[in-house]
C-alpha positions in Angstrom: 36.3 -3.4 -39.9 35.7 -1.3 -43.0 35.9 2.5 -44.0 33.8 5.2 -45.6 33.6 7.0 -48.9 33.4 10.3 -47.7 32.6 13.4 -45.4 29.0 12.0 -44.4 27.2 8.5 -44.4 25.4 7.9 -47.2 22.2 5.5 -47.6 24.3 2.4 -49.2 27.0 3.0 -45.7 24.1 3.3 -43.6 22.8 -0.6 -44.8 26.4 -1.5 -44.9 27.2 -0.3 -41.3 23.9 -1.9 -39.6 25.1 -6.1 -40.9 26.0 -7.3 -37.4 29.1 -8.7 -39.4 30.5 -5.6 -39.6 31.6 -4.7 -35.9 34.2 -1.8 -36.9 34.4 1.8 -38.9 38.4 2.8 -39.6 38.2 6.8 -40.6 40.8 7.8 -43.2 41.5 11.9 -44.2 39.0 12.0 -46.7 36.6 11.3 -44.0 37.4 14.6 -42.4 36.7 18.5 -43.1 36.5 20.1 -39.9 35.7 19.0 -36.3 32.1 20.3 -36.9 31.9 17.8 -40.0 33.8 14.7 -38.3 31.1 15.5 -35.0 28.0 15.1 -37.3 29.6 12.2 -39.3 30.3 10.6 -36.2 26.4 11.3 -34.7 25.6 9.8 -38.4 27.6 6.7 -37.6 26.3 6.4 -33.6 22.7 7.0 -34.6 23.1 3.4 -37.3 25.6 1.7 -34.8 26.0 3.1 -31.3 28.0 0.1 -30.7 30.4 0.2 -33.6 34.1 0.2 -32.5 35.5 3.5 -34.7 39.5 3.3 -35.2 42.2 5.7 -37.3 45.5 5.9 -37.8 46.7 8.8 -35.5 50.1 8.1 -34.9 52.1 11.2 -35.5 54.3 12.6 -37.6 53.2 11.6 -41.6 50.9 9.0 -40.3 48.4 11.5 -39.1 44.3 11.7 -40.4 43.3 14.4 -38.8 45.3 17.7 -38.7 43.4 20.8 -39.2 41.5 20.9 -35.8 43.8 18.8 -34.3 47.2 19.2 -32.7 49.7 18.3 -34.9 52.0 15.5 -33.7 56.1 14.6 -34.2 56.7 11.4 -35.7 58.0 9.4 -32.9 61.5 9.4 -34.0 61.5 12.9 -32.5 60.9 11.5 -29.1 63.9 9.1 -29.4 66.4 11.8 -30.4 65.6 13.1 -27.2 65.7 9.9 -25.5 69.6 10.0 -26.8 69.8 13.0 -24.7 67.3 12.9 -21.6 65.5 9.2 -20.9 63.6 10.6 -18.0 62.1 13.6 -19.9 61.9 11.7 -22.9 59.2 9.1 -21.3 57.9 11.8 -19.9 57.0 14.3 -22.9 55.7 10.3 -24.7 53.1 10.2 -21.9 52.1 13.6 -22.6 51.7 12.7 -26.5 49.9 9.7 -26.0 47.5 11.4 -24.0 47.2 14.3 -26.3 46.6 12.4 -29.3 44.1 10.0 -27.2 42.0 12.9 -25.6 41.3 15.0 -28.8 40.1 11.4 -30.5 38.1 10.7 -27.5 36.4 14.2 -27.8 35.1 12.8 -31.0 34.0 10.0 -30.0 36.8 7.9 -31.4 37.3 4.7 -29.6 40.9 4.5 -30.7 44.3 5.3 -33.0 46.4 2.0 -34.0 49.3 3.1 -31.8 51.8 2.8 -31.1 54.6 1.5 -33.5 56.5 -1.1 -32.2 58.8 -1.8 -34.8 62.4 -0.5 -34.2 64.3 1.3 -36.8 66.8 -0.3 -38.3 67.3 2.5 -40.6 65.9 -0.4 -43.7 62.4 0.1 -43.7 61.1 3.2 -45.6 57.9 2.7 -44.3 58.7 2.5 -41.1 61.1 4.9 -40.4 60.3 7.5 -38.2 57.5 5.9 -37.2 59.5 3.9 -35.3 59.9 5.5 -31.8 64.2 4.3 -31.6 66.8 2.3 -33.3 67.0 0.5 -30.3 64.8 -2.1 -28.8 65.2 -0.3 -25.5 64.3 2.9 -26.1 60.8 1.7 -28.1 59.8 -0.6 -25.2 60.9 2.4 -22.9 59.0 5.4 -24.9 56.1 3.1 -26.9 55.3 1.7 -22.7 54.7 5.7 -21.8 52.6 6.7 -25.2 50.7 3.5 -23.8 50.4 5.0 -20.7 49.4 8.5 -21.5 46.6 6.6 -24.0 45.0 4.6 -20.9 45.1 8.0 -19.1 42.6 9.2 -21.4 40.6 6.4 -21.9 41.3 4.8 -25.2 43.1 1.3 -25.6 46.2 0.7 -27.2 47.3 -1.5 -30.3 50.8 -2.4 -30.8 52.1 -2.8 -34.3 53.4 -4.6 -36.4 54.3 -7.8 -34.5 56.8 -9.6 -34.6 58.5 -6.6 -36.0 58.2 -4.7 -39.7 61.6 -2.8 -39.4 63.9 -4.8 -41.1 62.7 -5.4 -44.3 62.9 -2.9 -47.1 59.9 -3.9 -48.7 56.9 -1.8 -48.4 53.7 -4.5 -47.4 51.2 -2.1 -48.8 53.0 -2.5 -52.4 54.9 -6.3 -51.9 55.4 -9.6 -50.1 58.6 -8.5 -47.9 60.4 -11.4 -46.5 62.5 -11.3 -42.9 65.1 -14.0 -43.5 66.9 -13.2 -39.7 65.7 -16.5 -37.0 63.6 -16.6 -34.4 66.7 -15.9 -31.8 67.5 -12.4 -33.6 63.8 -11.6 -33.7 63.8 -12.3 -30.2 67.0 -10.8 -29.1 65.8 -7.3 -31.1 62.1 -7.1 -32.4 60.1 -9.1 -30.4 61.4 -7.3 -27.2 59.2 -4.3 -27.2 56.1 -6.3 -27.8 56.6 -8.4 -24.9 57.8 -5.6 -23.0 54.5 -3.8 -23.5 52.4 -7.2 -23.1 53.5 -7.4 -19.8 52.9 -3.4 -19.2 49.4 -4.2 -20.2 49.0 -3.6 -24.1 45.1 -4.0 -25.1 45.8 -4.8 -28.7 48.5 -6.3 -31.5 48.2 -6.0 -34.7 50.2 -8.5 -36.6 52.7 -7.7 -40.4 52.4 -8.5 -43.4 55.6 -9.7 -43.3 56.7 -13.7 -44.2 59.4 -14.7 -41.4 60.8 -17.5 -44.0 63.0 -19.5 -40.6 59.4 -19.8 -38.8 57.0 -20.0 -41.6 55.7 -20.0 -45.0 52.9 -17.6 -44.0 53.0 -13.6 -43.3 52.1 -13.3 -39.7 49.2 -12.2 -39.6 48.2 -15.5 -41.5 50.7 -18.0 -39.1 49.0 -20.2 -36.5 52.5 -20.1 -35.4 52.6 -16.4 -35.0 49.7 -15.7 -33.5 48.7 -18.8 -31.5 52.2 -20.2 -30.5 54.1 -17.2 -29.9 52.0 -14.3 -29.3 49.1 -16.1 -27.2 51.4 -19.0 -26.1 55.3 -18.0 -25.4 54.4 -14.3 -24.9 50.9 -15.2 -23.2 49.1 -12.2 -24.9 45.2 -12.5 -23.8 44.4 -9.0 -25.8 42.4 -8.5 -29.1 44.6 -9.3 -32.2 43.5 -7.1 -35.5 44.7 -8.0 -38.9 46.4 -5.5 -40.7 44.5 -4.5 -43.9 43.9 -7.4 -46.1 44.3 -5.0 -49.7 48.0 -4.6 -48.5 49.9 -6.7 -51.4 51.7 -8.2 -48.4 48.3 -10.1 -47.8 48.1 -11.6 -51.5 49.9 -14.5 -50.5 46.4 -16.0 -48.9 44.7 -15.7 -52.2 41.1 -13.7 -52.7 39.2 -12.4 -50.2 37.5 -14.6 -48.6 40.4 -16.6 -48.5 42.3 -13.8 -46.7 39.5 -13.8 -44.3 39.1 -17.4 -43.7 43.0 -17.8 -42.9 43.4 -14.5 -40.4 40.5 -15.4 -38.3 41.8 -19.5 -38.8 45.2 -18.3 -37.7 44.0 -16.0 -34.9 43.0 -12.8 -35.2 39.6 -11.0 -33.6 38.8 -8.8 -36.2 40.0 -8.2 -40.1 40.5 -5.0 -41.8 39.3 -4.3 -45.2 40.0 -0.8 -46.1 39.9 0.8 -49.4 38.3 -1.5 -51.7 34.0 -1.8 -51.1 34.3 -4.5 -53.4 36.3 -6.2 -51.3 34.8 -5.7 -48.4 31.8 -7.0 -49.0 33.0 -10.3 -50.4 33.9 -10.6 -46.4 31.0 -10.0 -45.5 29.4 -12.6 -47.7 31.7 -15.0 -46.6 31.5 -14.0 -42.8 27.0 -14.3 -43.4 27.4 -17.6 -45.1 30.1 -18.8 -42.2 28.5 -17.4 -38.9 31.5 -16.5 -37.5 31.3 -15.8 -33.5 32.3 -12.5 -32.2 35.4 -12.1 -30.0 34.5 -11.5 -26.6 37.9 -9.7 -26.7 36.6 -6.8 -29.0 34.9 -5.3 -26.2 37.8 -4.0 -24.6 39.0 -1.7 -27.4 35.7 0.7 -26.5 36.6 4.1 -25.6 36.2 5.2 -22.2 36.0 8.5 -20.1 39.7 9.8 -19.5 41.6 11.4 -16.4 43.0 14.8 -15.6 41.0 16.3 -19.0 42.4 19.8 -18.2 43.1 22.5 -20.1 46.3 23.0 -18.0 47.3 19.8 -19.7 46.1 20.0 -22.7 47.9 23.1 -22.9 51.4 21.7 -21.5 51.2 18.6 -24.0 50.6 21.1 -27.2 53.8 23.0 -26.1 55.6 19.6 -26.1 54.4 18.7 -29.4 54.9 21.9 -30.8 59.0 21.3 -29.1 58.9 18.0 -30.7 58.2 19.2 -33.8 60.6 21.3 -33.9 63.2 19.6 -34.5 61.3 16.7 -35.7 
């Protein structure tokens, strides 16, 4: 999976998009003007691809591509204030968001955000932070398993992240190698909760950190045979499509180059590696994926966007008002 320059595709993206190694498009804000702009970019990107799985970050809150032309959402924090207060409504108003969110991508043609968070805010992480739906493993698995829900309701797939958990260390993985030094137990008594809890409610996706678990192994996750194949496919019997996170992030240095990156992701487990931000970069993957013949994952198919439920503008409505409470006092 791999991004754009710009606000249209040019010749060079159109070559680029149509390698059957590239099987994913990630949209980032400079890939959006207006919902007239992203419709034709999109109708660009069907017309080279029609099976191309498109993703984008649309989680809420400061995490949030598209916003003109789009409702704006809380950061998920917001909903576990108000779990503090009301769990019920609290669930309730996440089902509305993750629906919201999920039918104005769809309308695009979007096959799906990377949502939701399942990290839990341990009030360490600033990049996590209000991403993070609670401070409590409880109240993600509780909120994150409704967002989940409201997605499904409108057709698109979900993708946990950051397994086995991002919200402890203070380190930022986009700028450094952070290191969790807790054991496997405290991972599993706290961080790990939410993802099984939402493996079990049906979670499509998982995207795995950046993050070196020093007790477990020498390797970030998203690297770790022992991550991904012994504990997330074999404790926590996770069958769904596993994406790595983006292999610029500093966090992924550790593997060496490129290729390198590449080689040890799809080695340790994952379905499909993100290389966002750096063409060069990207199409070192691609050389190496060519050279390699790498099979697809049959699992990829799953993340395709389908038609939603209850598309009304009685809903659609009723959600904005929530978002627009939420944001409030966000």
């Amino acid at each position: 999976m791999l991004d754009l320059d710009g606000l249209e595709l040019t010749t060079d993206e159109q070559q680029l998009l149509s390698q059957p190694e590239v099987g994913g498009l990630i949209l980032f804000a400079r890939n959006y003007a207006s919902p007239v702009q992203l419709t034709e970019l999109m109708r660009q990107v069907r017309e080279v691809r029609p099976d191309i799985l498109v993703a984008i970050d649309q989680e809420g809150g400061r995490v949030q591509r598209i916003r003109e032309g789009a409702t704006r959402l809380p950061p998920m924090a917001a909903l576990g204030h108000l779990w503090q207060q009301d769990q019920k409504r609290a669930v309730a108003e996440s089902v509305e968001l993750g629906w919201l969110m999920a039918t104005e991508l769809r309308a695009f043609g979007i096959d799906f955000s990377f949502a939701p968070v399942l990290d839990i805010d341990w009030a360490r992480s600033g990049v996590i932070g209000d991403r993070a739906f609670s401070n409590t493993a409880a109240g993600v698995a509780a909120l994150a398993t409704g967002f989940m829900q409201g997605m499904h309701e409108a057709g698109m797939a979900a993708t946990g992240k950051h397994f086995p958990g991002h919200g402890w260390v203070r380190a930022d993985s986009h700028l450094d190698i952070p290191v969790d030094e807790r054991s496997l137990d405290q991972l599993e008594a706290q961080d790990i909760r939410p993802f099984a809890h939402l493996i079990d409610a049906g979670l499509d996706a998982i995207m795995p950190a950046h993050v070196i678990y020093s007790h477990m192994s020498e390797e970030p996750a998203g690297f770790s045979e022992y991550w991904l194949r012994d504990q997330l496919r074999g404790r926590l019997g996770f069958e769904g499509v596993i994406f790595s996170d983006d292999l610029t992030m500093e966090g992924a240095s550790v593997a060496g180059g490129f290729p390198a990156r590449a080689e040890k992701a799809l080695h340790a487990g994952c379905d499909m590696i993100l290389v966002c931000n750096n063409r060069g970069g990207a199409l070192e993957v691609l050389d190496y994926l060519s050279r390699n013949q790498v099979e697809v994952s049959p699992r990829l198919a799953r993340m395709r966007g389908g038609e939603g439920r209850d598309v009304s503008s009685e809903r659609l409505q009723k959600a904005r008002v929530i978002a627009a409470g939420l944001m409030e006092g966000a």
